[in-house]
N, C-alpha and C positions, 0 to 999 in steps of 0.2 A: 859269591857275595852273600853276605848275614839276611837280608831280605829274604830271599827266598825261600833260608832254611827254616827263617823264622814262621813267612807263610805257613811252610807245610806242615810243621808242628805247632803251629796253632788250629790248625784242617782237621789234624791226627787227634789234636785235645775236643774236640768236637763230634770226631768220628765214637771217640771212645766214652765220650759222656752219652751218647744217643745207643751206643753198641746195644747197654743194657745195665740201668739201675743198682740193679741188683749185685754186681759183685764192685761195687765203687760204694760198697756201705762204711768203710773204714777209710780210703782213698779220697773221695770225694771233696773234703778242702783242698789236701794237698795239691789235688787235680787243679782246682779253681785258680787259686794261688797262684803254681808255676802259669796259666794261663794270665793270670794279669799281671804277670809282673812281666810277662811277653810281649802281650798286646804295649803297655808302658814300650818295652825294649825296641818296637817295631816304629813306632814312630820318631826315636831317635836315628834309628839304624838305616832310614832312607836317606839322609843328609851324608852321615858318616862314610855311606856306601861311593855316594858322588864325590867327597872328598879324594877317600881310597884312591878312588881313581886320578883323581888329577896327580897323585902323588906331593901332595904338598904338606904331609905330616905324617911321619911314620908311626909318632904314636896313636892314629887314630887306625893306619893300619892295622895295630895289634888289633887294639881293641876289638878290631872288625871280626879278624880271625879267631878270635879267642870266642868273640860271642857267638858267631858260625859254630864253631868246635863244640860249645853247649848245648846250643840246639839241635845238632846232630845227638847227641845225647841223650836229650830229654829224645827226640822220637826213638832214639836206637830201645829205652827204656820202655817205653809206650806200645813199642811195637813187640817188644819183647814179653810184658804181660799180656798182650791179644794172643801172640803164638802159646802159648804156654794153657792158658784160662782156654783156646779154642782145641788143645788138642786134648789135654783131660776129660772135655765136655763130650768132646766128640768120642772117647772110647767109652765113656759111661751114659752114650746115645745121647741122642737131639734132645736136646729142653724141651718143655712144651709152648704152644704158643702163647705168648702176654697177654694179659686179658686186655681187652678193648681194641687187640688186632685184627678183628673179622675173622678168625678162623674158623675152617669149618669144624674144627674137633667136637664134640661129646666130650658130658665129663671131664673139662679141661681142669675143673678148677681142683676137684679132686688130685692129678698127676701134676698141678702146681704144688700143690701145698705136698705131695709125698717127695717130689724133686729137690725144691729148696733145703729143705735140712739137709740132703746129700749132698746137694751141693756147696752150699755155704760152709761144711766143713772140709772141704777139698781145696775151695778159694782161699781160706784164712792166709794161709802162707805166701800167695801168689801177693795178696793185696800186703802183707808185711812188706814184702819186697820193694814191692814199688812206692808204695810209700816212702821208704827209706830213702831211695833213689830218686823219687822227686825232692825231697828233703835238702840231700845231699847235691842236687843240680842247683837248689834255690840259693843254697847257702854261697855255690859258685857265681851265680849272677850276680848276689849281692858283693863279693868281693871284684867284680870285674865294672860293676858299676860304681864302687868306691875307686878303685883307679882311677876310671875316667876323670871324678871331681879332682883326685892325685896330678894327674898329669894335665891338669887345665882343657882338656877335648871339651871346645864349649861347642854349646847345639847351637848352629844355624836353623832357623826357619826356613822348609822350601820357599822359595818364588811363589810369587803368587799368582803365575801362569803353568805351576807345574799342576800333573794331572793328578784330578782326586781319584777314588775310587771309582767314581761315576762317571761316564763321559761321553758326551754326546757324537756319534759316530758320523764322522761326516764320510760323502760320497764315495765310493769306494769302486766302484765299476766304471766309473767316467776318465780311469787315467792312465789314458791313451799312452803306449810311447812314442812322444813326439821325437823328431830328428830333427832340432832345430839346429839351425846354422852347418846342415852337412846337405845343402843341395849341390853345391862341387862336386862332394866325394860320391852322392847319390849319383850322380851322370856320369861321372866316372868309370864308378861299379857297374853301371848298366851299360857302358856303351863296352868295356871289356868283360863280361859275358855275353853279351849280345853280338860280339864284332866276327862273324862266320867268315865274310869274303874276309877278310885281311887275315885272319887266321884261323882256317877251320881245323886244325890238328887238336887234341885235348890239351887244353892249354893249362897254367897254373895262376889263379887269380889271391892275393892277398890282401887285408886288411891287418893296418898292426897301429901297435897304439899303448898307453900307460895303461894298468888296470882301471876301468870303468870311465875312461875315455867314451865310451857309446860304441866300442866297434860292433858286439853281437846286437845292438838296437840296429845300427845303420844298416847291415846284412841282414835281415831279417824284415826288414821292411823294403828292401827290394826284392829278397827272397821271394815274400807273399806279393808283390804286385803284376799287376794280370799281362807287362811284357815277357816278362821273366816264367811266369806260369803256361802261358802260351808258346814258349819256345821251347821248353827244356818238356821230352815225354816224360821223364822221371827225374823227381827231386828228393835229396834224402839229407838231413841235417843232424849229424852226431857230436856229441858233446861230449870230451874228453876228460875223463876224470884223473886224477893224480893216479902214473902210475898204471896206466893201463893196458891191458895186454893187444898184440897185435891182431889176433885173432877172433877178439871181444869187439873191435871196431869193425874189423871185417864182418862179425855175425850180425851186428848195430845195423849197417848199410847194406846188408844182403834182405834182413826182415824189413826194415822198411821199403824196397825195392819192390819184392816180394808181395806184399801188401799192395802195391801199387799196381801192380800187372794184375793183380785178382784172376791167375790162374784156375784156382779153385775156389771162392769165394764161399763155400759152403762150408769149407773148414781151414781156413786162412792158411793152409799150405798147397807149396809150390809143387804141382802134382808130376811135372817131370821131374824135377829135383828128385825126388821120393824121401824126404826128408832131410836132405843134406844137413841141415843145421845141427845134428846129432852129430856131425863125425868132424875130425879134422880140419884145423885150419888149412889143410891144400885143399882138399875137398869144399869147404865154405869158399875157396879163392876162384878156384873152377866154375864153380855154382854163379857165385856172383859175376867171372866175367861173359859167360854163358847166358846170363839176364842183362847184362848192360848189349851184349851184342845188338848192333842194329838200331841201338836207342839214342838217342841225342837226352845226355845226361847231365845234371848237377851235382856234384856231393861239396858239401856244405862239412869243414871240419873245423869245428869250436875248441880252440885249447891247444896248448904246446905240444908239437907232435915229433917222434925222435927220427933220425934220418935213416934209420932201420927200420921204422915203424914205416914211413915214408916210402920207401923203397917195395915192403911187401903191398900197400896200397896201390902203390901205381902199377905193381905188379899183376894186379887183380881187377886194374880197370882198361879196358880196349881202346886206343887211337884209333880211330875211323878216319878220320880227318871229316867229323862232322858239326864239329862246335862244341863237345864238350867240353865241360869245364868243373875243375875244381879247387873250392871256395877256403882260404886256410886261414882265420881269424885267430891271429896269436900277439902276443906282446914280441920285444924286437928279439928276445932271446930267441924265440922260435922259427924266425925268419932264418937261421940254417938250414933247413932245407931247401932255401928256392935255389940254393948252388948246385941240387942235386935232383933238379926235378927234372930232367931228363926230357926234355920238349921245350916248346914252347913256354918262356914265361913274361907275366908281364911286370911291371914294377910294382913296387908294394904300395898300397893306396894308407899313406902314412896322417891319422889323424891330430887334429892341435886340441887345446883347451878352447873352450868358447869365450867370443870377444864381451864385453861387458853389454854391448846389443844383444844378444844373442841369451846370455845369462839369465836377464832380467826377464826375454821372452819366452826361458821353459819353466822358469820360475815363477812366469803369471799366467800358465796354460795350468801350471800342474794346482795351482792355488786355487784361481776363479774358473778354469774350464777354458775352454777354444776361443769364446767371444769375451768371456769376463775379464775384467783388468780394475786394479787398485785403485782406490777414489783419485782424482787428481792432487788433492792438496796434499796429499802422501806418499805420489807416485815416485816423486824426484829424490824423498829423504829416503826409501828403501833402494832404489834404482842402484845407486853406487855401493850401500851397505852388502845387497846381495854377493855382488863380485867381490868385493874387499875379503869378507866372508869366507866364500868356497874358490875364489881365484877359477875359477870358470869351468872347475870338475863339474861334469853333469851329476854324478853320483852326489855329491855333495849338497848339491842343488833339488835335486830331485828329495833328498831326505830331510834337508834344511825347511822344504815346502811340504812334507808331511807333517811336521812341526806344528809351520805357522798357519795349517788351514782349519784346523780348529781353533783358534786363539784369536782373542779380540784385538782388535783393529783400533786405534793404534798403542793402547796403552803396553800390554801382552807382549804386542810383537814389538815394541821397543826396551822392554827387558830384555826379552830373548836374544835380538841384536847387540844389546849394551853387555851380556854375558861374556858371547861370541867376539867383540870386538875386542872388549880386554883381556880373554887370553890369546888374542890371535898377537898384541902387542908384545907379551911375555917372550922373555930372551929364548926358552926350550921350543918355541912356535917355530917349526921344520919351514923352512923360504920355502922350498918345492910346494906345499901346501898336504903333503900328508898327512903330518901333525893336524892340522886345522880340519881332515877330513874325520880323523879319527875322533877327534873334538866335537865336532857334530854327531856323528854316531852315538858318542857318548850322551852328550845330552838326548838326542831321543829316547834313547835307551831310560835315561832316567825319568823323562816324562811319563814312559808308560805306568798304565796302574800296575799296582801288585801283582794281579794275577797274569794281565799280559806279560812281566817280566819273565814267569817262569816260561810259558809259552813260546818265546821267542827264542831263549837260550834251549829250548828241546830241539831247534835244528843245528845245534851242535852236534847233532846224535844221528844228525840225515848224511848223505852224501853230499860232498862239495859241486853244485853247477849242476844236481840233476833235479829236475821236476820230483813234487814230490804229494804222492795221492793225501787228498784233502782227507778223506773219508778213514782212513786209516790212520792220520796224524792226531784226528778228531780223537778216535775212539782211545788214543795214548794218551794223550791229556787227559780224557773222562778218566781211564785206569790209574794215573798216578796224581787223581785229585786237585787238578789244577784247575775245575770249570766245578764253578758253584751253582748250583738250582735256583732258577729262579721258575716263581708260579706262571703256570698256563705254557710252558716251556720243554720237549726234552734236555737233557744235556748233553744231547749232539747239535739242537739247536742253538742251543747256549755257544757251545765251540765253533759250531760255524760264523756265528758274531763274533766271539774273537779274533777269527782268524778276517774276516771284514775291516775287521779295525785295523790291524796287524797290514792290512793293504792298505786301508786309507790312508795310511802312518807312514805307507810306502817303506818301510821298513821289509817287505814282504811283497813281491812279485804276484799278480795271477798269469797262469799260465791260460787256464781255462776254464770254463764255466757252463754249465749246463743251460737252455732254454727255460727252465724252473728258476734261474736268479740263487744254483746252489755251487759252491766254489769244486769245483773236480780236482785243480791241479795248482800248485804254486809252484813256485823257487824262490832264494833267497843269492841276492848278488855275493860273488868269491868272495867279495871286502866286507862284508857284514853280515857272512857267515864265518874268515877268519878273525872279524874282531867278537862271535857269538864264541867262538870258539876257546879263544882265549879270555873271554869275560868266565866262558864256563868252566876252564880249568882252572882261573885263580879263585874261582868260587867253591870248589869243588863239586860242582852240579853235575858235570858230564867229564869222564876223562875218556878220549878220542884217541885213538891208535889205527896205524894203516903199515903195520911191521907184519912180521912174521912169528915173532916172540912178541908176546903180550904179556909184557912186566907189569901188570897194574900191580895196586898196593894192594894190601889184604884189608884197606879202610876202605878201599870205593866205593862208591854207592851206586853210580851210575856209569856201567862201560859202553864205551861206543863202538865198533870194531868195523870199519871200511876197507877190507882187502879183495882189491880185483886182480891181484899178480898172481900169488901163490898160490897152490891148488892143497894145501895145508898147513894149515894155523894152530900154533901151538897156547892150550890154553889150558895151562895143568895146575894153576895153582888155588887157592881154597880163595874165598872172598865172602868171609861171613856177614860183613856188611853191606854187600851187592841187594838193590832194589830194583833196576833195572838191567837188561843185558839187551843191546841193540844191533847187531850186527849184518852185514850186507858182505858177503863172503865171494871167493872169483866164483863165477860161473861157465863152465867149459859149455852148457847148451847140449848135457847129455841125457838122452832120451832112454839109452839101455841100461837095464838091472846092474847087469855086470858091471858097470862103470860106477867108481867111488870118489868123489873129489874129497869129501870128508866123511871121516868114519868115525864115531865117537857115540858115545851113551851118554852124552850133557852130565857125567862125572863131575866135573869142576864145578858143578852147581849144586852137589847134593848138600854144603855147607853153608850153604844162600838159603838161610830159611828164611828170610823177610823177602825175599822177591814177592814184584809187585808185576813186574813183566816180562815177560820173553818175547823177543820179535828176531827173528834169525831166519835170513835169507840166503840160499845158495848151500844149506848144510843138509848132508846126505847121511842118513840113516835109514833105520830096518824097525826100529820102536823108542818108545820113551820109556825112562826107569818109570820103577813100580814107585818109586820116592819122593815121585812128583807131587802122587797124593798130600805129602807131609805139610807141602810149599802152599799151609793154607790161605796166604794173601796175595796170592796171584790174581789178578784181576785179568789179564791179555795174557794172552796163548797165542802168540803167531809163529806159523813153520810155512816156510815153502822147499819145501824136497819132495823127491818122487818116486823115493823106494819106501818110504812109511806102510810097514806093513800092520800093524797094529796098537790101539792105543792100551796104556793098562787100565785095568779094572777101577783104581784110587782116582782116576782124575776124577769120579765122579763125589769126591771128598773134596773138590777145590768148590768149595762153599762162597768162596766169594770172587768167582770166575764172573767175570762182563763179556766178554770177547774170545772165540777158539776160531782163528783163521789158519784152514789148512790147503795151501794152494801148490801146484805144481805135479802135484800126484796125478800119476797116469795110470788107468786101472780100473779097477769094477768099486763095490763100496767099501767104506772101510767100518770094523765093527765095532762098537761105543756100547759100554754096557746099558742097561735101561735106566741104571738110576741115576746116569748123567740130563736124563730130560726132564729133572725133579728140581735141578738149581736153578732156585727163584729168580737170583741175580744177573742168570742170561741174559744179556743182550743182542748179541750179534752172532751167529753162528754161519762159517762157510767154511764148510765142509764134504765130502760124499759119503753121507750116512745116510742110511737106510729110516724111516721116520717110523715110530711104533705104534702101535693103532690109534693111541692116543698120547699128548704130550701133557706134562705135570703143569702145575701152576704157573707159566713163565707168562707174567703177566707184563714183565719188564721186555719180552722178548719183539724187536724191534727188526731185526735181519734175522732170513734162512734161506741161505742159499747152498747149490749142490745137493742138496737130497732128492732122496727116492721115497715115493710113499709107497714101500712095498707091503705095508702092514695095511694100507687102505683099501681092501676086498670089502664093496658094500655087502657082498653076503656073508662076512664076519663081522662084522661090528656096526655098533648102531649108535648114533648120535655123531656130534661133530666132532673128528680129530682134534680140532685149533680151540676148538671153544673155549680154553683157559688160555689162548694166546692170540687175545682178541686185539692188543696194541700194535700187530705186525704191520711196518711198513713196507717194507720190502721181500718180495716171495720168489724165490724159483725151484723148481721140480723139473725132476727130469721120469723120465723112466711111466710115464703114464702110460694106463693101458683103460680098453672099459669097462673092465672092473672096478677103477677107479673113479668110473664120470659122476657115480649115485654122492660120493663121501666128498670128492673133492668141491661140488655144488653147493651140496650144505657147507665145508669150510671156509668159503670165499663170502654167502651171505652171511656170515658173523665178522668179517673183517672191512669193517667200516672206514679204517686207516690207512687204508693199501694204497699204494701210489704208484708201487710198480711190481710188474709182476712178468712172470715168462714161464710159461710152460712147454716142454720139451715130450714128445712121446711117439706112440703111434696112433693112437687116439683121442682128438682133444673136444671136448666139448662146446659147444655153441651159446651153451649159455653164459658162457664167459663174458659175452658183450650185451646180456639181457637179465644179469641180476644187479638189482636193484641198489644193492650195498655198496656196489664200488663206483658210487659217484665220484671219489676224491683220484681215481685212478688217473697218473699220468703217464704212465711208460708202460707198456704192453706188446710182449713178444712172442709170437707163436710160430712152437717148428711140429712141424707133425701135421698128421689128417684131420680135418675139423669132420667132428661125425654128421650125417650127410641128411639129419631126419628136420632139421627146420634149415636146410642151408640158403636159398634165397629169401627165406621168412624167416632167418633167426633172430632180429628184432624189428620193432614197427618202427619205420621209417622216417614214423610223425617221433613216435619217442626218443629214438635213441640220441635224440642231440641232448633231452633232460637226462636220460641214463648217466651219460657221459658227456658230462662236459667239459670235464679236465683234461681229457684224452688228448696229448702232445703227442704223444711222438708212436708210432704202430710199427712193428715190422712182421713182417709173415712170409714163412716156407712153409712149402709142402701142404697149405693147407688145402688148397684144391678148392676152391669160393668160386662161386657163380657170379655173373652179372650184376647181378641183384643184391649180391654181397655188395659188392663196390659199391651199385649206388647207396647201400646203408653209409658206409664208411664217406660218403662225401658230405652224409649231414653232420657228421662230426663239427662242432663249430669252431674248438681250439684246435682241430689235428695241424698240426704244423710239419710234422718228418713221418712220411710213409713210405717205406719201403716193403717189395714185393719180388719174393727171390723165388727163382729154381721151384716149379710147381704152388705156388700159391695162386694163380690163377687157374682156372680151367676155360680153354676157351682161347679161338683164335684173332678175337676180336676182342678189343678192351675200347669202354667209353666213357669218356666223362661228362657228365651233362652240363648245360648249362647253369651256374650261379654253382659247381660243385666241387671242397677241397677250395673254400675260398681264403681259409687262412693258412692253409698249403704253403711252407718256404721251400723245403727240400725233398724231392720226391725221387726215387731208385727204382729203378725195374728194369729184373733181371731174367727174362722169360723168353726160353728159346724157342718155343711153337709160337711165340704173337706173332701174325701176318699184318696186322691194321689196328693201328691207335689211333681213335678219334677222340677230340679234344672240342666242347665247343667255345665258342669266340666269347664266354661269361666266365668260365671255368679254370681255377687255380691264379687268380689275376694277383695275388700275392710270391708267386713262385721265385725263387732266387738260385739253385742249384738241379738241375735235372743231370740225373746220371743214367746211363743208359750200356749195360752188363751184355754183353752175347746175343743181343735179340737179333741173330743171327737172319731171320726168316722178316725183320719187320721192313716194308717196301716204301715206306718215307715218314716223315717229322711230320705233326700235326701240322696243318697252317697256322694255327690260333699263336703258337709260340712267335711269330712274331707282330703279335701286340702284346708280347708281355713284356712291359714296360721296367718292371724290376728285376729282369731273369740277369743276375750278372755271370752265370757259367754254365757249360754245359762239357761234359763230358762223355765221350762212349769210346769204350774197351770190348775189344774184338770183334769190331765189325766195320770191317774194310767196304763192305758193298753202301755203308751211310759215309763213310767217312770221305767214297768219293761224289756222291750225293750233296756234302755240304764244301765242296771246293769251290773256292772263289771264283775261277775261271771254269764256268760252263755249269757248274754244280745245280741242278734242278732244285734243292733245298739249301740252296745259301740265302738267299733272301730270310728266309725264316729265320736263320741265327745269325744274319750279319752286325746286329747291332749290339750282340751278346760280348762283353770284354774280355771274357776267356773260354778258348772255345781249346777243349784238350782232347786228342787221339791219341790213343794205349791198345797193340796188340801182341 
């Protein structure tokens, strides 16, 4: 769509008047100009765009794409004198800095005034150019907007319940998925996985249904309820992507398995396996039925699954004849395999549309909340319009009410209805009710503001049906300019409210969500990521491929590449208009050198000199060309492979780098020249780099994760490493030693910002919970020996609840803490998740006192010398999850646990001597957790 493009090259015209003055001294109207005649262009182009889409005039179609086509254009122009103007600049060295920049230079103004004449004779020609060529764009718009008047394309006014710019964000964490109108098929689901005596053999349970019918809501809410968790030792739920290979689902249901048994909980693998997940799909099959042995299991499979696919699955999971069961959530095409499920099956639990009672009650949950409902005098005029409407699709419903829960009551929502009703009358209105779902869609889509438009269409570029990390999605948007600065704000907080909104819109799924109130995980439903999909290829915003041959055109701008089949994607051809490249590649799950699933030197990119991003998952390489340097508007740098042997010396030339995420590498560190720690524009660094005694001005710099301070010897260097990277919110280090404790004390009291932070070593310092700076700390992880010289006095006991009172969530290995430690840690006043693994305690007794760890919800310990945990009857009265890891040696459950009135689970993994402690019949400690709703053994 023209929107969008117009967005970003008005972003671009903005970017470029702030760049730098100075070389826009002959440009500078031009500039202005093609900007206002955009800004003009943009406020027609949102009506034209909703038209487009209805398809009710071809000629406004053109127009759409014609004007799109221009302002690809204008940025292809824009961007083309930034590369050009920054690579001259850059062989004839750095400018100096602007005056009134805060630099620290000397004699700047002298190396201004010698610079300019050099360079303004060097620009003359650059700024010719582009002149000419905005010139030359204007003169197009104006013939394209003489058309318009040509062929009668009159402007409608939006609605006047469509979204401005502005928009007040309603609730966004409050929208539950309800299951209305499936309490049938919920006692259904539950009484055939739950039915042992009648049939204990591994049985096959299914759910099928139209797309967005609610079958994975209805599964998933019996999935998580405390009968179903209580019966099943392990549950594993995989989501089937277009196209996916047999032994990727196999590796899916073996890791989370895996995970669940917490064999090795120190390094999340399965220590008798000895890494299977490196070799072979027979190997992963073995592995996996070798873990289900002896288990009373669940697998949960989301998505159409082939009868081949089918067959290696069952092949892989063990009949006991003890009740397991597995879960096959598909549309009716998929329902061929239950001819071939070889046991036990039962009938397919077949869902309908919801009755117009049923409609109107997830359509007033999702609008006013659990208790809120429509005034009366306007309950009964929406009541029939909703089902008329969406005809009883939840989907439909659910997005119909992200609509109208921002919009006033009743004027608003009776436009929005009078829209929707008259084209549901329109002869092309599909009976089935697709059309009318699509309809919806559409208009939400059009309500969004501008910048949420582009936002929403970048999960074209995601995978179909899979979760997808917030944190990452964020910092794509920051790179390709879609999240605007606002004061007192970064612009990841910025993204994280769009993407709030983007839920409240219900446009966009939470998956999940941190105890901070910060979004971890989304997904976007298959229906409204195939219609993002196709909005974003007639747009040409994103073109998406899941082949093998990747024919894009040589104009794309943005490729998307999702292949989990083939272990080699062929991508040979130039794409000099390429901005972004997104790709999520198969993954065999190989762990050895020798093994290559793709081999390439990123060649096909060396003609991408406008890339803004690389994100590419699952591609195996040995380094990056040296010509990456060139690609000066790279803002994101994402790789995950794990043969990256080294990076080249030039990325320390990507001048305008925000993001270098390199994950998946297994190995020691990887080496980065020193003048990569010099770019200002850092934002987010994860990688395993070695840190150098001290880092440049990254004053933007916000994440640093996977390094090593091997430069941090307080007996070489003096003053604070960070001290010029005092915004850091996010810190982890590995590799500490105490030579490190002097440097890394002073870095931590200049990071005021910190919120979370993990230190990994052999040596960790104590004052980590007694400097003063990191009041704002909320997430704090420590693996290694806490040094031993204040350990029951490493902070006063009266302060450290002022030290720290943000402190959510703790987890600590190894660190070996006294008594006395603990009771520090219980004055904590916010700790809400404490976990304590594998030597973090010393000592065979652990206590918690009374009134301590009072805002305690989830608490882990995993400590195989504890003999005796006392608890007293004040202590942890907030508790909701206790997990309890191998404590092999401990001889009974506090009593106090049962008065805890909010504890709703308890689990403990590998340890049979408590597990026959809390049996119902005779068990010494059942009383304690009898009133507990899910009480789960794992050994």
């Amino acid at each position: 769509m023209a929107e969008t493009a117009i967005t970003t090259v008005l972003a671009k015209v903005a970017e470029l008047v702030a760049w730098e003055a100075a070389v826009l001294l002959e440009v500078g109207d031009d500039v202005r100009l093609l900007r206002d005649k955009l800004e003009w262009l943009h406020t027609f182009i949102r009506d034209a765009d909703r038209r487009r889409r209805l398809r009710d005039n071809e000629f406004v179609a053109v127009w759409v794409r014609q004007t799109r086509d221009v302002a690809f254009e204008a940025e292809d122009a824009l961007d083309d004198f930034l590369h050009r103007a920054g690579r001259r600049r850059r062989r004839r060295g750095p400018a100096p800095p602007l005056p009134g920049t805060g630099a620290r230079c000397s004699g700047w103004r002298w190396s201004w005034r010698r610079w300019r004449p050099r360079c303004a004779g060097l620009q003359v020609a650059l700024r010719h150019d582009l002149s000419a060529r905005v010139r030359q764009i204007r003169k197009r718009l104006d013939e394209i907007s003489a058309n318009r008047a040509a062929y009668h394309i009159e402007h409608a006014a939006s609605p006047a319940w469509a979204a401005s710019s502005a928009t007040t964000l309603a609730a966004w964490d409050d929208l539950e998925e309800y299951t209305v109108g499936f309490g049938k098929y919920s006692d259904m689901l539950r009484e055939q996985l739950l039915d042992v005596d009648t049939v204990p053999g591994r049985a096959l349970v299914s759910i099928v249904g139209e797309s967005s019918i609610g079958k994975t809501t209805l599964a998933r809410k019996v999935y998580q309820s405390p009968e179903v968790r209580n019966h099943f030792a392990i549950r594993t739920w995989t989501v089937l992507p277009p196209n996916s290979r047999p032994a990727d689902v196999l590796r899916d249901i073996h890791r989370q398995a895996t995970s669940q048994l917490r064999r090795s909980p120190s390094n999340g693998q399965n220590a008798e396996d000895g890494g299977c997940d490196a070799k072979g799909g027979k190997d992963i099959s073995n592995s996996l039925f070798r873990n289900m042995t002896g288990r009373r299991y669940l697998v949960v499979v989301d998505g159409s699954i082939a009868v081949a696919d089918w067959n290696s699955l069952r092949a892989s999971l063990p009949d006991e004849g003890n009740g397991s069961r597995v879960l096959l959530v598909t549309d009716a095409a998929g329902l061929e395999v239950v001819g071939y499920a070889g046991g036990p099956t039962y009938d397919p639990i077949e869902l309908t549309r919801l009755s117009p009672e049923n409609t109107y009650e997830l359509f007033r949950r999702r609008v006013f909340g659990l208790r809120g409902d429509c005034p009366g005098r306007y309950k009964s005029r929406y009541y029939q319009d909703v089902f008329r409407i969406t005809r009883g699709l939840p989907l439909s419903v659910v997005v119909l009410a992200g609509v109208l829960r921002s919009k006033e009551l009743p004027a608003e929502w009776d436009q929005v209805m009078a829209q929707l009703l008259a084209a549901k009358d329109q002869p092309q209105h599909c009976k089935s009710g697709s059309g009318g779902a699509r309809r919806i869609m559409s208009l939400a889509f059009d309500d969004l503001p501008h910048h949420l438009k582009s936002c929403f269409l970048y999960f074209a570029a995601m995978p179909e049906s899979a979760p997808v990390d917030a944190a990452r999605l964020v910092r794509l948007w920051v790179a390709e300019g879609f999240v605007r600065p606002r004061r007192g704000s970064t612009m990841e907080e910025v993204g994280q409210g769009y993407l709030k909104e983007l839920i409240s819109r219900c446009m966009v799924q939470l998956v999940d969500k941190d105890e901070f109130g910060t979004v971890t995980a989304v997904v976007v439903h298959d229906r409204l990521h195939a219609f993002a999909q196709e909005e974003a290829q007639e747009a040409c915003f994103v073109e998406s491929h899941d082949s093998t041959d990747v024919l894009a055109p040589a104009t794309v701008r943005r490729l998307a590449v999702q292949n989990t089949t083939d272990r080699h994607v062929h991508l040979g051809n130039a794409l000099p208009k390429l901005r972004t490249i997104v790709c999520d590649f198969a993954n065999g799950g190989a762990a050895k050198p020798s093994v290559c699933i793709h081999s390439t030197d990123l060649g096909f990119l060396h003609a991408s000199k406008f890339l803004r991003v690389i994100d590419i998952h699952g591609l195996e390489l040995k380094k990056l060309p040296d010509e990456l340097g060139s690609m000066i508007h790279i803002r994101y740098l994402g790789l995950q492979c794990g043969q990256l042997e080294r990076l080249p010396s030039t990325i320390s030339k990507l001048v305008n780098l925000q993001s270098l995420i390199l994950k998946g590498r297994s190995g020691g560190v990887l080496g980065v020249t020193a003048a990569f720690w010099t770019i200002p524009t850092l934002r987010h660094v994860v990688a395993p780099f070695a840190l150098p005694r001290c880092l440049g001005d990254l004053y933007s710099l916000q994440t640093l994760h996977g390094v090593q301070p091997r430069g941090w010897d307080t007996r070489a260097i003096a003053g604070n490493p960070l001290g010029r990277a005092t915004n850091l919110r996010s810190l982890e280090l590995s590799g500490l030693t105490a030579a490190n404790a002097g440097a890394l004390v002073t870095a931590l009291e200049s990071l005021d910002l910190l919120v979370h932070l993990v230190l990994q070593g052999e040596s960790l310092p104590p004052a980590v919970f007694t400097v003063a700076s990191l009041r704002r700390l909320q997430s704090l992880r420590l693996v290694g020996a806490m040094d031993e010289e204040d350990d029951a006095d490493a902070g006063d006991e009266v302060a450290v609840r002022y030290i720290r009172p943000n402190l959510t969530r703790l987890s600590m290995w190894g660190t070996m803490v006294g008594q006395g430690f603990v009771d520090m840690l219980g004055e904590l006043p916010s700790l809400a998740e404490l976990t304590l693994m594998w030597g973090a305690y010393e000592g065979e007794r652990l206590e918690f006192g009374d009134g301590a760890f009072r805002s305690l919800q989830k608490l882990r310990l995993g400590l195989p010398d504890l003999e005796e945990w006392a608890v007293s009857a004040g202590s942890m009265a907030a508790l909701v999850r206790l997990t309890l890891l191998r404590c092999a040696k401990m001889e009974m459950l506090p009593e106090a646990l049962g008065g805890m009135k909010e504890l709703e689970e308890v689990v403990l993994y590998s340890m049979p001597k408590m597990v026959g402690r809390i049996k119902e019949d005779g068990g010494q400690d059942h009383h304690k957790i009898k009133h507990v709703p899910v009480i789960q053994t794992i050994w």
